[in-house]
C-alpha positions as CSV (number, residue, x, y, z in Angstrom):
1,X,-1.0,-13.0,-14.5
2,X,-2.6,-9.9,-15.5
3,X,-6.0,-9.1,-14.0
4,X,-8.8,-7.3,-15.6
5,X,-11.8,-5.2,-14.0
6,X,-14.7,-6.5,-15.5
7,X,-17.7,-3.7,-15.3
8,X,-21.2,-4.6,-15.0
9,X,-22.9,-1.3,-14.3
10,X,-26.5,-1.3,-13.3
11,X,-28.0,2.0,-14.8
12,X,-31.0,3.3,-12.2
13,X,-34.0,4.5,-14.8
14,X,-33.9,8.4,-15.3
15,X,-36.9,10.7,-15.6
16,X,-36.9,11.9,-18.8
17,X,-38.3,15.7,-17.5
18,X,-37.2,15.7,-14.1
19,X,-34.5,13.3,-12.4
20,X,-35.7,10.3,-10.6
21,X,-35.3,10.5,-6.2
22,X,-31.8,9.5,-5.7
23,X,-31.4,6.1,-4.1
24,X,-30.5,5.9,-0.4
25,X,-26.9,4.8,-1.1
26,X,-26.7,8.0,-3.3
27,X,-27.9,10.3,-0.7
28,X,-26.1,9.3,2.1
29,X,-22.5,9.0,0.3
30,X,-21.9,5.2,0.3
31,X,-22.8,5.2,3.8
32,X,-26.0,3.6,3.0
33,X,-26.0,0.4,1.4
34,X,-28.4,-1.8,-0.7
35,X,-27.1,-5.3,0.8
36,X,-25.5,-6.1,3.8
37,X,-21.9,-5.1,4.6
38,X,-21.3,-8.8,5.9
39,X,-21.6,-10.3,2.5
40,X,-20.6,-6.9,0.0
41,X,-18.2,-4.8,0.2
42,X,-18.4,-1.5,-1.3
43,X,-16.4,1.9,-2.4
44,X,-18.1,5.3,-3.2
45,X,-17.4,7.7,-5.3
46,X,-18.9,10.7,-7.1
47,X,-18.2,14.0,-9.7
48,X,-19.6,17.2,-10.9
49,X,-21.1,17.1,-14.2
50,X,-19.7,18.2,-17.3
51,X,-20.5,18.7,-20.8
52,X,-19.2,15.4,-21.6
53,X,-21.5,13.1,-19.3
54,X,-19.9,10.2,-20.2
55,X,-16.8,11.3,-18.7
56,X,-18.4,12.4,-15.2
57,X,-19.3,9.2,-15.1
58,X,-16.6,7.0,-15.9
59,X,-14.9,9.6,-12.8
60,X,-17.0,8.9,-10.3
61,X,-16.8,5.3,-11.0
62,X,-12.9,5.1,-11.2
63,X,-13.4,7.0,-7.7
64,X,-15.6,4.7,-6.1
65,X,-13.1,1.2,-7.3
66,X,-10.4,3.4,-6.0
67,X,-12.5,3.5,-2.6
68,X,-13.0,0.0,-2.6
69,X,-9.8,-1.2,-3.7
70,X,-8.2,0.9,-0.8
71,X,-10.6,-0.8,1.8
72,X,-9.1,-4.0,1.0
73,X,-5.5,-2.8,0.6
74,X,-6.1,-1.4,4.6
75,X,-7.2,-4.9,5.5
76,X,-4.4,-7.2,3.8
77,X,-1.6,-4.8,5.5
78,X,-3.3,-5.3,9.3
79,X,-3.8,-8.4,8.5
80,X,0.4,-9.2,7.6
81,X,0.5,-7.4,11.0
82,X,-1.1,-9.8,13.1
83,X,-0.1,-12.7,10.9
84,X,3.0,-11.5,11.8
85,X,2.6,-11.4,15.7
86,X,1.2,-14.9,15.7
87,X,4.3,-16.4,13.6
88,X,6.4,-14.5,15.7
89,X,8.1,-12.6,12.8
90,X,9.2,-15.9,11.6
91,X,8.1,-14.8,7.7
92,X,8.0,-11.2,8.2
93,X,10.5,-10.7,4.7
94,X,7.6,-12.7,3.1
95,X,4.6,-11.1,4.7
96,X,6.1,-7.7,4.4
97,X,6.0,-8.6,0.3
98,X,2.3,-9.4,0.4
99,X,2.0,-5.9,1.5
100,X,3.8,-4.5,-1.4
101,X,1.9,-7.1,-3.9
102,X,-1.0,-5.0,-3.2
103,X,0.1,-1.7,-4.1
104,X,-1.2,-2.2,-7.6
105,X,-4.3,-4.5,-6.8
106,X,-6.5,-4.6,-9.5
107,X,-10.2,-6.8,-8.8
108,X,-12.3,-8.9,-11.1
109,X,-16.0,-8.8,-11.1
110,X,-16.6,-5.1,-9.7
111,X,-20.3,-4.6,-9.9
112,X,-22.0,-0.9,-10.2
113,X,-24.6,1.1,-9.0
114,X,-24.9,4.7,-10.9
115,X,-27.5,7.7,-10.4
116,X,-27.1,11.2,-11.6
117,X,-29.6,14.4,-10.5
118,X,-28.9,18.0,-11.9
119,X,-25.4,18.4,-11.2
120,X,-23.5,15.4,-9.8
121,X,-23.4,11.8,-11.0
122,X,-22.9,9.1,-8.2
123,X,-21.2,5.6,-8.5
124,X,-21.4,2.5,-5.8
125,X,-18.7,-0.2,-6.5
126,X,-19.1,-3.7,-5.0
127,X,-18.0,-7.0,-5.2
128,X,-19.8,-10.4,-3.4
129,X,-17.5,-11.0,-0.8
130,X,-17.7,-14.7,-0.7
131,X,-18.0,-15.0,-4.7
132,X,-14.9,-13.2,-5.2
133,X,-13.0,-15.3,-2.5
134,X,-14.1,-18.6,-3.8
135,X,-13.3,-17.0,-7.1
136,X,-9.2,-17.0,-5.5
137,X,-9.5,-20.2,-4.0
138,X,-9.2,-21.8,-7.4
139,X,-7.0,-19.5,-8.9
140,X,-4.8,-20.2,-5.8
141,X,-5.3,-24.0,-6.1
142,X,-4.6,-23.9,-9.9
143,X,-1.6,-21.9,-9.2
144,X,0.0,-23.5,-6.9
145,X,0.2,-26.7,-8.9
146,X,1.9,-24.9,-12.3
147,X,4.1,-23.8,-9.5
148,X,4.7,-27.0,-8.2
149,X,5.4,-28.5,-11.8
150,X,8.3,-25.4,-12.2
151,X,10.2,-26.6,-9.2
152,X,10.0,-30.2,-10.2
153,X,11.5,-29.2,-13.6
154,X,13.9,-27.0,-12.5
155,X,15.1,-29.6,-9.4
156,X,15.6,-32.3,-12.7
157,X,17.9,-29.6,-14.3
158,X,19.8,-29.1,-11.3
159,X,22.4,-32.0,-12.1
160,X,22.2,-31.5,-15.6
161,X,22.3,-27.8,-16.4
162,X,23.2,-25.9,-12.6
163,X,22.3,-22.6,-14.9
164,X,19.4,-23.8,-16.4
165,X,18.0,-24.7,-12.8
166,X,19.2,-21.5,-11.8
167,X,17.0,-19.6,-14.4
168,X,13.8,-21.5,-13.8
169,X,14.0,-21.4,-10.1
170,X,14.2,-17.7,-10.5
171,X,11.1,-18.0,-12.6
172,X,9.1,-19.3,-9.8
173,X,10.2,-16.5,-7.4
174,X,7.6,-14.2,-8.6
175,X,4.4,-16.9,-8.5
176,X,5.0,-17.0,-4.5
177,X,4.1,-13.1,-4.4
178,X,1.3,-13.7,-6.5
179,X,-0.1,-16.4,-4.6
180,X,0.7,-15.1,-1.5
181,X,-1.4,-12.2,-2.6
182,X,-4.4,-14.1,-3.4
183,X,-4.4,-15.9,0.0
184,X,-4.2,-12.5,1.6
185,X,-7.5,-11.7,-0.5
186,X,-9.4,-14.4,0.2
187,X,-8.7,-13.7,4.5
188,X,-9.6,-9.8,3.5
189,X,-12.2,-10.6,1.4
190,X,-14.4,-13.9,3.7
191,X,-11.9,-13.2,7.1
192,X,-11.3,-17.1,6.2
193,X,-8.0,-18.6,7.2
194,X,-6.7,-21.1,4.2
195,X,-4.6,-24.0,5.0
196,X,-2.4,-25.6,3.0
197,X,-5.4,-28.6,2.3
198,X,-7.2,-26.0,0.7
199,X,-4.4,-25.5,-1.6
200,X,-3.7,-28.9,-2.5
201,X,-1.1,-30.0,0.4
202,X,-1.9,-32.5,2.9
203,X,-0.1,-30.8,5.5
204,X,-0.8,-29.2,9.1
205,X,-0.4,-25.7,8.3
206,X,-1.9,-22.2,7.2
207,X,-1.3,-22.0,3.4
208,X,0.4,-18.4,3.9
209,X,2.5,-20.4,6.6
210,X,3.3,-23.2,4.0
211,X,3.6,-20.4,0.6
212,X,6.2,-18.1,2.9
213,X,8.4,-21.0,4.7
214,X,8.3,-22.7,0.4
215,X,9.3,-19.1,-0.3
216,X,12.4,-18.4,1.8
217,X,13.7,-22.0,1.2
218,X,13.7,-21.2,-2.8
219,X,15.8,-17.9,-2.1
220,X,17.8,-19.7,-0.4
221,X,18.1,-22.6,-3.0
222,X,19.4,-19.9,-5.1
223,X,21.5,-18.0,-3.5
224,X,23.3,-21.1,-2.9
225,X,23.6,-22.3,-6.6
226,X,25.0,-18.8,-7.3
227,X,27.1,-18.5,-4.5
228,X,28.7,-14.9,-5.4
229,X,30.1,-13.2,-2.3
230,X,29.8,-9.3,-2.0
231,X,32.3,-7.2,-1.6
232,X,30.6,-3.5,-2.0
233,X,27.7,-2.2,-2.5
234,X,28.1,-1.5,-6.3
235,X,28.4,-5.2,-6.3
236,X,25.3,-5.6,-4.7
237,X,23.3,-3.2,-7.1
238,X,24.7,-5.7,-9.8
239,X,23.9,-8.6,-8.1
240,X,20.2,-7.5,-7.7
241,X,19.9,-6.3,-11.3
242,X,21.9,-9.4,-12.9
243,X,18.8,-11.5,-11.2
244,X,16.3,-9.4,-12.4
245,X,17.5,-9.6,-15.4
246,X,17.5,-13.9,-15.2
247,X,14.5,-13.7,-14.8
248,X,13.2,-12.4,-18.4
249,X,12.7,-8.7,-16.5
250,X,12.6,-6.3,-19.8
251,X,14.1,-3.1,-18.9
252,X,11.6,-0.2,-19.8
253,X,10.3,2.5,-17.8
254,X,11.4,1.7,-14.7
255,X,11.1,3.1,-11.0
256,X,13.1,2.1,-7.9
257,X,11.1,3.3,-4.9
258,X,13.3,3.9,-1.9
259,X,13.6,0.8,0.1
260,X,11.7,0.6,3.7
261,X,13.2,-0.7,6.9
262,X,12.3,-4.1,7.6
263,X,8.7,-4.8,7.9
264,X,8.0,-0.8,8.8
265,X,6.7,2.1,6.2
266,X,9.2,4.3,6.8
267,X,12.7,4.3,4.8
268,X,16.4,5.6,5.9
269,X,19.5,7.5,4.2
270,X,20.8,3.8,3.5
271,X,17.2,3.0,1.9
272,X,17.4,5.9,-0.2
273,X,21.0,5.4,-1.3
274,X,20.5,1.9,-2.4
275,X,17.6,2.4,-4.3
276,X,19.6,5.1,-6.4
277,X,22.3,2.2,-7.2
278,X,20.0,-0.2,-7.9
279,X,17.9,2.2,-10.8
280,X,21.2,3.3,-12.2
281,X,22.0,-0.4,-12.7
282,X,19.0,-1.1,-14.4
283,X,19.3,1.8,-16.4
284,X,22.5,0.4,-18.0
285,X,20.7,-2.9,-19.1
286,X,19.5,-3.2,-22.5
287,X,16.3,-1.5,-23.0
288,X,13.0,-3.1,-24.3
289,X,9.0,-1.6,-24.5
290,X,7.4,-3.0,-22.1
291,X,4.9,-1.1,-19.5
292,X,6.0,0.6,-16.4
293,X,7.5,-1.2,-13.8
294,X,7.9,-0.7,-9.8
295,X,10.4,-2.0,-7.7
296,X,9.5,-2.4,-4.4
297,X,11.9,-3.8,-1.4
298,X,12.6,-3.9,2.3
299,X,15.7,-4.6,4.3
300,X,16.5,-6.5,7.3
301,X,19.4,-6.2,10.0
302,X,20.4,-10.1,10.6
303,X,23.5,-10.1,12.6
304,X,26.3,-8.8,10.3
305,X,24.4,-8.4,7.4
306,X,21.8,-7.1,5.7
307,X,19.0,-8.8,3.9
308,X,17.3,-7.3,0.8
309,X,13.7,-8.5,-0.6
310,X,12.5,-6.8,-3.9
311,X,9.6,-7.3,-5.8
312,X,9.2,-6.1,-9.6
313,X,5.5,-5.1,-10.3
314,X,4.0,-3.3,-13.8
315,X,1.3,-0.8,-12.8
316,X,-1.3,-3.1,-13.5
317,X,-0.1,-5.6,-10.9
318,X,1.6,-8.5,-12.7
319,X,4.8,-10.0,-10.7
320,X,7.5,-10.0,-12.8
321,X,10.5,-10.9,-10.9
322,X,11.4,-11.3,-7.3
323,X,15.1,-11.2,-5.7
324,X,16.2,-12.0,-2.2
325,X,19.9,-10.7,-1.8
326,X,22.3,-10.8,1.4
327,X,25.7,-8.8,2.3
328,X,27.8,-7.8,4.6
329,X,26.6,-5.0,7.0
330,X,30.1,-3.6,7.0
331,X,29.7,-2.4,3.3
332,X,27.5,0.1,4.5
333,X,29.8,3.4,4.9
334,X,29.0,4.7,8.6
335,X,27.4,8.1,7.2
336,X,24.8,5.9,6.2
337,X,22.3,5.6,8.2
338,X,20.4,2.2,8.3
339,X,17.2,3.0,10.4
340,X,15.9,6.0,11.2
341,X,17.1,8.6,14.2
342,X,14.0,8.0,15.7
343,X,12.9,4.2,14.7
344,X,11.3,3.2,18.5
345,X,9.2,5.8,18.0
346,X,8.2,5.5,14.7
347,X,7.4,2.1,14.8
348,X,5.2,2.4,17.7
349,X,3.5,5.2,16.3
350,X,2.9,3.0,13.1
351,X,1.1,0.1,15.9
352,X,-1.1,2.5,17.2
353,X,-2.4,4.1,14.1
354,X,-2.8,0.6,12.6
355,X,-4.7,-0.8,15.8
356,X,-8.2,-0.1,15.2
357,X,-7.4,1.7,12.0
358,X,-10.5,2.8,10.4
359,X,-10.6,0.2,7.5
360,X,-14.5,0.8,5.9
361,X,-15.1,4.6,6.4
362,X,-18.0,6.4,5.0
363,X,-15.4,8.7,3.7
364,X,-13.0,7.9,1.3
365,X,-9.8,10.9,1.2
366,X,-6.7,10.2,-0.2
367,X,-3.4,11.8,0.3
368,X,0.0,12.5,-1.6
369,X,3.0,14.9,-2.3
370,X,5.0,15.9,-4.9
371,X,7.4,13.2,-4.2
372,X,4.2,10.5,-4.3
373,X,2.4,8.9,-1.7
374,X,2.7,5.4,0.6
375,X,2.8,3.5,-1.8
376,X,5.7,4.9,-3.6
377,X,7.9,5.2,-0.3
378,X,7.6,9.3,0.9
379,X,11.5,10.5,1.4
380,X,12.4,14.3,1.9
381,X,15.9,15.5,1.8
382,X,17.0,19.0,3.9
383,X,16.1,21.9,1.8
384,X,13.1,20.2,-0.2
385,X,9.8,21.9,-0.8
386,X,7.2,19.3,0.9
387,X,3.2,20.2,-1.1
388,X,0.7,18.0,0.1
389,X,-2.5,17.0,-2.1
390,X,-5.9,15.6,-1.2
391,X,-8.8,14.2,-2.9
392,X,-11.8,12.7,-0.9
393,X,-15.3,11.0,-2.4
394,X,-17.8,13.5,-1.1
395,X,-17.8,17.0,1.1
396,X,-15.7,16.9,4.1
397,X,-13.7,18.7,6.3
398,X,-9.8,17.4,6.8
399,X,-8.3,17.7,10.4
400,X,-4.5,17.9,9.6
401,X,-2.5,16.1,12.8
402,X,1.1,16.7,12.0
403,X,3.4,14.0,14.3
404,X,7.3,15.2,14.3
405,X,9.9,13.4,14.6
406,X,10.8,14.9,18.4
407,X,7.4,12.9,19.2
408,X,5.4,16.2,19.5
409,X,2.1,15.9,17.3
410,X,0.8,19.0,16.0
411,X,-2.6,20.3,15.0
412,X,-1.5,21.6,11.2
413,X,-5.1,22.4,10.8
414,X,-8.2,22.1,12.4
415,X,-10.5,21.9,9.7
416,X,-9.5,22.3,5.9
417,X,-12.9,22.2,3.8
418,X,-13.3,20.7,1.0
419,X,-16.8,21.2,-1.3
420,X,-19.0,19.8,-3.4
421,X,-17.4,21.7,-6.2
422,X,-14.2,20.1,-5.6
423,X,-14.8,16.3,-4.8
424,X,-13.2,13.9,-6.8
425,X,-10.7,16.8,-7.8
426,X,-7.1,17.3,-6.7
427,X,-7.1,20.0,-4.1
428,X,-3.2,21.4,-3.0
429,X,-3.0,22.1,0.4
430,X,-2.0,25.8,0.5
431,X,0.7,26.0,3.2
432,X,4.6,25.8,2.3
433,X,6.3,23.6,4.1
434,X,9.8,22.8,3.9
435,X,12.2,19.9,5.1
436,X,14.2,20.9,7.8
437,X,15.7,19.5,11.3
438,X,15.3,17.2,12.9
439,X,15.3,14.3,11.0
440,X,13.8,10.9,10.9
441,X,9.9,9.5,10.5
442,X,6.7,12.1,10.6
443,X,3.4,11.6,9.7
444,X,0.4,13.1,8.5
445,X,-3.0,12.0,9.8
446,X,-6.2,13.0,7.9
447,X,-9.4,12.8,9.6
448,X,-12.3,13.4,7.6
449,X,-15.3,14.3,8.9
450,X,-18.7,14.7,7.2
451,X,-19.4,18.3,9.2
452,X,-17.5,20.4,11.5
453,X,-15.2,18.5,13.9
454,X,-15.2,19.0,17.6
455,X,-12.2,21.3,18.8
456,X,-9.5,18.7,20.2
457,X,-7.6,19.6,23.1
458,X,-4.3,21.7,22.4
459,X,-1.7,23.8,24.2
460,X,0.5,26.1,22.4
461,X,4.3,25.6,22.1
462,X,7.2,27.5,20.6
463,X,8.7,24.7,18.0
464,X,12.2,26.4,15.7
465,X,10.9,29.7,17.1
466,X,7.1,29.7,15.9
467,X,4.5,28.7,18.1
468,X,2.1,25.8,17.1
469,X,-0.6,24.5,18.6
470,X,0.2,20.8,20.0
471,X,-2.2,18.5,21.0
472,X,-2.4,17.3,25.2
473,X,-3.1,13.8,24.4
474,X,-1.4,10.8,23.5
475,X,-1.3,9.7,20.0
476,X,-3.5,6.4,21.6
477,X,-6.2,8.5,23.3
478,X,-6.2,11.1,20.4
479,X,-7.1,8.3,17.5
480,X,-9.4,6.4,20.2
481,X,-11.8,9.5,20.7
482,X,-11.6,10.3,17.0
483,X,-12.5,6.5,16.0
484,X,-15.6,6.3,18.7
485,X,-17.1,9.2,17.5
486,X,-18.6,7.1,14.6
487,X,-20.1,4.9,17.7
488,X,-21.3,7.4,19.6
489,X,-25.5,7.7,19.8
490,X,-25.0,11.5,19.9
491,X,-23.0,11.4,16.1
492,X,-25.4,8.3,14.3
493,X,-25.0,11.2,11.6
494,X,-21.4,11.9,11.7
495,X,-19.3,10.3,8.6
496,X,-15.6,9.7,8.9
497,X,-12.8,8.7,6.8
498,X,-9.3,8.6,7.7
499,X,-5.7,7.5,6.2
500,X,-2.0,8.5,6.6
501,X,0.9,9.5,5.1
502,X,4.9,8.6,6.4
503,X,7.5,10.8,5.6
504,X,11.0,10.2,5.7
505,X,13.5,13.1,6.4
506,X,17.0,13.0,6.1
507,X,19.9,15.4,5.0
508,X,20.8,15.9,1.7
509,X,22.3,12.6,0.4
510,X,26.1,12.7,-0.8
511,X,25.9,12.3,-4.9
C-alpha cells in the first residue's frame, strides 16, 4: 500500500515591515523544541532564500522530513539488532528485511512549523508519537487479517490448482514486509512491544516473533510446491526473476543493489556478482511503465548452501514482491568471495558504531558517493574514483574518521566546514580518493559539530608510503568521548550530528 505525506504546515505570522523574532526552535536549529521530545518527534531543516520563496520553502521542509524520517530509520535498524540478540538470530533473514523495508519510508500525518527572517527560511517537522503508532496499530490489525484471508484462499487452491496456490501464496510474500515494517514503527515510534493479541492472534508471542516465524514457513511452503533444484548460478538468477515475475512484478526501471552479507551492511565480490545476474535477468523480461523499483537482498551461509532474501520496493515504498531462494554453496566459483577479507572486523566495528549510536542529533548531515549511499549498498572496485558528498541541516563542522580495512582508523579531516551559505546544498568533498589495496569493509564516520571540535588524539603513521595521521584510541573509546560530549556540563551548547557510510572494496570483478 502506497503511503502519502499529508502536510499541515502551521505558518508563524510575519511582520509586514520588519520580520517577526524567530521562535526558539528556529534559533537554536531544531535543538529547541515546542513540546516534549517524549511525546514528538521532530526533524529540522532549513535554506537560503531565493527569488522564488516558495521554493526555499518547500527545501527546507523536504530537509527537515528527511531529518525526521532518518531518526526513525536509525531507530528500527538498532532496534532488528537487539530484536535480534534476544531471538537469538532465530529470524535474522526476516529482521534483516525490516531493515531494508525502511529504506524508502514514507510517514503520514507530518505536521510543520515554518519561520523565515531576511535571508533563510526555517522548517520543524513532527509527528505525535503515540498518534502515529496507534495510527499502525490498526493498519497492522486490518492487515493482518486481508493477509490471513490470502492464505486461506490460496491453502483451498492447493489441491485444486498447485499453480494457482503457488501464485497467491507468492502474493502474500510481500504483505509480511509490510507489516513487519509497521510493527517496527509502532516499537520506534511509542518503544511499545506488540504481541501477537494486539494483532488479532490469541497466542503467547511478540507479533514481529509471530509475523517472521508466519514468514519463513510461507517461503518455505513455496519453495516446496515448486521444488526446482539449482544447478548454477545462471539458474538461480532465473529462479529469482521467474518469482518475481509470479508475483505480478512489472519490469520498468529497475535497480539491483549489490546484495549484503547476512544480517551486516557490508557486501562481497559474490554479493556484487549476483546482483549483476539477477538485473540482467530482469532486464530480459517483458517491459511495462511502471515507477522505479529497488531490489534489495541479503545472503546467508547455512551449511552447504546459501540462502537468498530479496525484497522489491518502488521508491515511494510499496512492497511489490518478496523471494526467498536457496542453492548449493558449491556453485559459487572459488574466486568469488562470499564474505569479506576482513568480516570479524567489520562486523564488530558495525556493533560498536551501532551501540549508543547517536539516534536524535541536533544535527542532521547526510552522506553519499558517486556510487550512492547505505541505502543503495556502497561497493568499489580497484582502480575506481571514490567522491564523497555531504549535506547537513544547519552550519557545522565535519570530522572525517576514515576506518581501513587493516583495522587502522584515520583522521581524513579534522574539521571540514560547512556554512550557512551552503546548508541544505550538496557540498563535494574536495580530496581524490581512489580504490586501492587492501580490500574488504571501510567506513566513513561523520561527526558534526555545531563549533570547532576538540583536537582528538593522533599519531602519525606511514600507510602505502604517505603518512597520515591515525587516531591512539579504540574505535569504542573514540565514539564514547565523541557521544558524551553532548552530556558534558562544560558543552550544554555544543550540537552534534553523526552518521556513517560502509564501503565495500574488492578487485575488479571478471565480466
Amino acid at each position: 500500500m502506497r503511503t502519502l505525506i499529508l502536510i499541515s504546515a502551521l505558518f508563524l505570522g510575519f511582520s509586514p515591515v520588519g520580520l517577526a523574532q524567530l521562535p526558539e526552535w528556529a534559533q537554536s536549529y531544531g535543538s529547541t523544541l515546542p513540546f516534549p521530545r517524549a511525546t514528538h518527534l521532530s526533524g529540522f531543516g532549513m535554506a537560503r532564500l531565493t527569488s522564488q520563496d516558495g521554493s526555499a520553502l518547500d527545501q527546507a521542509k523536504a530537509q527537515a522530513t528527511s531529518d525526521l524520517i532518518k531518526k526513525i530509520q536509525v531507530t528500527v535498524s538498532s532496534d532488528m539488532v537487539s530484536i535480534s540478540k534476544e531471538v537469538d538470530g532465530k529470524f535474522s533473514s526476516s529482521l534483516t528485511s525490516v531493515v531494508q523495508s525502511v529504506s524508502t519510508l514514507q510517514l503520514e500525518g507530518i505536521e510543520y512549523l515554518t519561520a523565515k527572517d531576511n535571508t533563510t527560511f526555517y522548517a520543524l517537522a513532527f509527528v505525535k508519537r503515540n498518534e502515529l503508532a496507534e495510527a499502525y496499530t490498526e493498519r497492522l490489525r486490518a492487515g493482518f487479517a486481508r493477509l490471513q484471508a490470502m492464505l486461506t484462499q490460496a491453502a483451498e487452491q492447493e489441491k485444486l490448482n498447485p499453480q494457482e496456490a503457488v501464485r497467491q501464496y507468492l502474493a502474500a510474500l510481500p504483505r509480511f514486509a509490510e507489516l513487519l515494517e509497521w510493527v517496527a514503527l509502532v516499537r520506534a515510534l511509542s518503544a511499545k512491544t506488540l504481541s501477537s493479541e494486539d494483532i488479532g492472534v490469541p497466542m503467547r508471542s511478540s507479533a514481529i516473533e509471530f509475523l517472521a516465524f508466519r514468514e519463513q514457513e510461507l517461503h518455505a511452503k513455496v519453495n516446496a510446491l515448486l521444488q526446482k533444484s539449482i544447478t548454477s548460478l545462471d539458474e538461480a538468477a532465473t529462479s529469482v526473476a521467474q518469482r518475481f515475475q509470479l508475483q505480478g512484478m512489472a519490469i520498468g526501471a529497475m535497480q539491483v543493489l549489490d546484495l549484503n552479507y547476512q544480517d551486516s551492511d557490508f557486501s562481497s565480490a559474490f554479493g556484487a556478482f549476483f546482483a549483476r545476474k539477477l538485473e540482467a535477468q530482469l532486464a530480459a523480461l517483458p517491459k511495462r511503465h511502471q515507477e522505479p523499483q529497488v531490489v534489495r537482498g541479503n545472503y546467508w551461509e547455512r551449511s552447504g548452501s546459501i540462502e537468498l532474501l530479496l525484497l522489491a520496493q518502488t521508491t515511494t515504498g510499496e512492497k511489490i514482491s518478496s523471494v526467498s531462494l536457496t542453492f548449493p554453496k558449491s556453485l559459487i566459483p572459488k574466486d568469488l568471495e562470499i564474505k569479506p577479507r576482513n568480516f570479524e572486523q567489520a562486523l564488530q566495528d558495525q556493533k560498536v558504531i551501532a551501540d549508543g549510536a547517536l539516534v536524535d542529533g541536533d544535527i542532521g548531515v547526510e552522506i553519499w558517493t558517486n556510487k550512492g549511499r547505505n541505502l543503495e549498498r556502497v561497493v568499489f572496485q580497484e582502480g575506481d574514483k571514490v567522491e564523497l558528498y555531504f549535506r547537513v541541516n544547519q552550519p557545522a563542522f565535519l570530522r572525517l574518521t576514515y576506518l581501513l580495512s587493516t583495522g587502522q582508523r584515520v583522521l581524513l579531516e579534522e574539521k571540514f566546514y560547512i556554512g550557512l551559505d551552503k546548508v541544505n546544498q550538496v557540498v563535494k568533498y574536495p580530496a581524490e580518493l581512489v580504490c586501492s589495496a587492501p580490500f574488504g569493509v571501510e567506513r566513513l564516520i561523520v561527526t558534526a559539530f555545531s563549533s570547532e571540535p576538540p583536537k582528538p588524539n593522533v599519531k602519525l603513521e606511514k600507510i602505502s608510503g604517505e603518512e597520515y595521521e591515525v587516531l591512539v584510541e579504540s574505535l569504542s573509546q573514540t565514539l564514547t568521548k565523541t557521544r558524551g560530549l553532548k552530556k558534558s556540563a562544560s558543552s550544554q551548547d555544543l550540537k552534534l550530528g553523526e552518521t556513517t557510510l560502509t564501503i565495500t572494496t574488492m578487485p575488479r570483478l571478471r565480466q
